[in-house]
N, C-alpha and C positions, 0 to 999 in steps of 0.2 A: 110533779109528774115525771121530771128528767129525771128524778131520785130515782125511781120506780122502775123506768125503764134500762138504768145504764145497766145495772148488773143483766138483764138482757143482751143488750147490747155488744159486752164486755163477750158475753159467751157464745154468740152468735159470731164475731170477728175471729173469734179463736177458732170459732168449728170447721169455720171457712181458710183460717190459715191452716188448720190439719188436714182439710179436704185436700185442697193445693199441694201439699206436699207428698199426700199420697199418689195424687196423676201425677204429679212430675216426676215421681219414683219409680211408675209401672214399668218403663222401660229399660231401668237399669240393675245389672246383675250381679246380686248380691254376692255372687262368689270372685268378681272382676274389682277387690280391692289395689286400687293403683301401689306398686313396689317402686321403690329409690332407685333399685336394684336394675331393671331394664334399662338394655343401654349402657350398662358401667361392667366390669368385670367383678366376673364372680369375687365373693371374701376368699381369702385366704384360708386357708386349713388344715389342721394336724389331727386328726383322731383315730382314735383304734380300729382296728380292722376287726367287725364283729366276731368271722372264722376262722380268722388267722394269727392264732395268739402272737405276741409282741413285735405285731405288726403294725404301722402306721401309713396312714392314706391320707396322700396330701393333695394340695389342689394340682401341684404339678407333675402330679402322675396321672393327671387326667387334660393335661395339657398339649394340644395338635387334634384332641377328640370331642366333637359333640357330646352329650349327651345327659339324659334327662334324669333331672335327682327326684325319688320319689321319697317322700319323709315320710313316717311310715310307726306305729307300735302296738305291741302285742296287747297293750289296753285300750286302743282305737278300735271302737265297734266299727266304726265307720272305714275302716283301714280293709277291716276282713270285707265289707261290702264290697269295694274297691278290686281287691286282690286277684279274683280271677281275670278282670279287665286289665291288670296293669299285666297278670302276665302271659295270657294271651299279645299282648302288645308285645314284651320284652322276645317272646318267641318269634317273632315274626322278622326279629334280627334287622331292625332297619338301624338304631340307633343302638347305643349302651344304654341299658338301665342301670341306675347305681343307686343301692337303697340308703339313706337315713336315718337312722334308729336311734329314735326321739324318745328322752327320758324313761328306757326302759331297763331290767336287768336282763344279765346277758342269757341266762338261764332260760329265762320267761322269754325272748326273743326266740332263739335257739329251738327253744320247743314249739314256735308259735308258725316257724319256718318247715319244722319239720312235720306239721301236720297240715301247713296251706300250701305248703315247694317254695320254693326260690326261685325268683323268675331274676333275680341281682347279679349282675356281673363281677359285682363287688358291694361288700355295705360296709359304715361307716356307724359306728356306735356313738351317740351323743349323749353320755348316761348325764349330764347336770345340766345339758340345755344350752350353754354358756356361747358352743359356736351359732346357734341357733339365733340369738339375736342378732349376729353379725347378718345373718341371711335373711333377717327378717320372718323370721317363720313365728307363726301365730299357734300353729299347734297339729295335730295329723288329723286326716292327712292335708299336704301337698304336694305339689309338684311344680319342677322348675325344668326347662330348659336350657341350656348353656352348650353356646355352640364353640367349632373348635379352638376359636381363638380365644375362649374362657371369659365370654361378654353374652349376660344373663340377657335373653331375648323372650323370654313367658314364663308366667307365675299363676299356676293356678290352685285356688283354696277349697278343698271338699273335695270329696271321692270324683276319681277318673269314670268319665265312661264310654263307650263306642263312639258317640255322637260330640262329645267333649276331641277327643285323638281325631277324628274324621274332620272337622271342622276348623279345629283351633291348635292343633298339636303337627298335625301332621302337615300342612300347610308352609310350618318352618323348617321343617328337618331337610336336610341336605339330601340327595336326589341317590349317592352312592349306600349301598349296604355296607352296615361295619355287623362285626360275628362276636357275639359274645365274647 
């Protein structure tokens, strides 16, 4: 009879441990993956300046400034979703935005910008990805905060939106306007 019943059993215990797992899960948000990076200073970095040919943009040219990295590419569907939100936000001149340009060409970027604007103070082309792991970047979009002292204080994963900035963004930012 125990024959009979354990593969029951067996499947019943299980159903009950995925049930479990799903209410313990409901309240937590899936785009709120914990980063190394809070609390530590931004990586370091060298990368090209997308519109400024044999230009380089280091971290310490963003150094004494706040301001929020948006990663960002011309093949992220989810980036153009984003896009009006991020730069409605970047207009509004509270902080620097400064774009990311995650394994894209420059070309494809370039034209991706010039038919959505540029809401970027400055962007940063990462055509192999390579500083990307230093900052932990999973893939576009994202976005990071890094305040002036260049100590990564939020990281958020998936498209920005009104209520994401209202809520969770703008709660950090520093109280004075900085201007494009």
């Amino acid at each position: 009879m125990l024959r009979r019943l354990l593969p029951l059993l067996v499947f019943l215990a299980l159903g009950g441990l995925l049930f479990a797992g799903i209410q313990l899960s409901k309240h937590e948000n899936p785009q709120a993956l914990p980063s190394p990076l809070i609390g530590k200073a931004a990586p370091a970095f060298a990368l090209p300046n997308l519109l400024v040919s044999n230009t380089v943009v280091r971290n310490a040219d963003l150094a004494g400034t706040p301001y929020v990295l948006n990663v960002w590419g011309s093949w992220c569907v989810n980036c153009q979703e984003e896009h009006s939100v991020v730069s409605a936000f970047a207009a509004r001149g509270i902080v620097k935005v400064v774009g990311y340009d995650l394994k894209d060409d420059s070309s494809d970027a370039k034209r991706w910008l010039t038919q959505f604007g540029n809401p970027y103070a400055l962007i940063m082309a990462d055509t192999d990805g390579r500083a990307a792991i230093d900052w932990g970047i999973y893939g576009a979009p994202e976005t990071y905060f890094v305040d002036a002292q260049g100590i990564v204080r939020w990281k958020y994963i998936g498209p920005l939106t009104d209520d994401i900035i209202a809520t969770q963004l703008l709660p950090l930012l520093p109280a004075n306007r900085v201007t494009r």
